[in-house]
N, C-alpha and C positions, 0 to 999 in steps of 0.2 A: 413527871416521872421522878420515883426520887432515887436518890443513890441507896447501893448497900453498904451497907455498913463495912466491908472489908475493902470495896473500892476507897473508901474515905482513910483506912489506915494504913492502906497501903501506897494511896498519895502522900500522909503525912509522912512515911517512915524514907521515903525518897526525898521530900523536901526535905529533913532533917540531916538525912546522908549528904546531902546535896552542899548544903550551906554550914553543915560544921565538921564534917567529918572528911569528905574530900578532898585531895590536895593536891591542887593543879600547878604542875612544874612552872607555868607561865606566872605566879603569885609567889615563886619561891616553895614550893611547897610548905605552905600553910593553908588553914582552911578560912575561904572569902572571908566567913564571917571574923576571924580573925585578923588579917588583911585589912577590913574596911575601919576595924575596931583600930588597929595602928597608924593606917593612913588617916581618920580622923583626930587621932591623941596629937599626933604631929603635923599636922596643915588645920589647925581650927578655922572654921568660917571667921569671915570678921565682922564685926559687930554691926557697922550701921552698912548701909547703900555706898554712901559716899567713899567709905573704906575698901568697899569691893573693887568698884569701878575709876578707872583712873580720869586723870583728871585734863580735861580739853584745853585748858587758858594755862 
């Protein structure tokens, strides 16, 4: 069965509210994708394995 076409833009036009235009008081009111963009500029992953995980000895 395939979709119609206004099902399909009316999913993305929710996705798009969803993730940038939203602003959930519990993020500060910002939107996630803003949020996730700041909390990764400031907590970088770290580079190797051994730098993640701490160390046992």
């Amino acid at each position: 069965m395939q979709r119609k076409r206004p099902d399909v833009a009316k999913k993305l036009r929710l996705r798009i509210w969803f993730n940038h235009r939203r602003l959930p008081g519990e993020l500060g009111m910002v939107p996630p994708v803003e949020f996730e963009h700041d909390h990764y500029r400031h907590a970088p992953a770290p580079t190797t394995v051994e730098a993640a995980l701490p160390s046992l000895h």
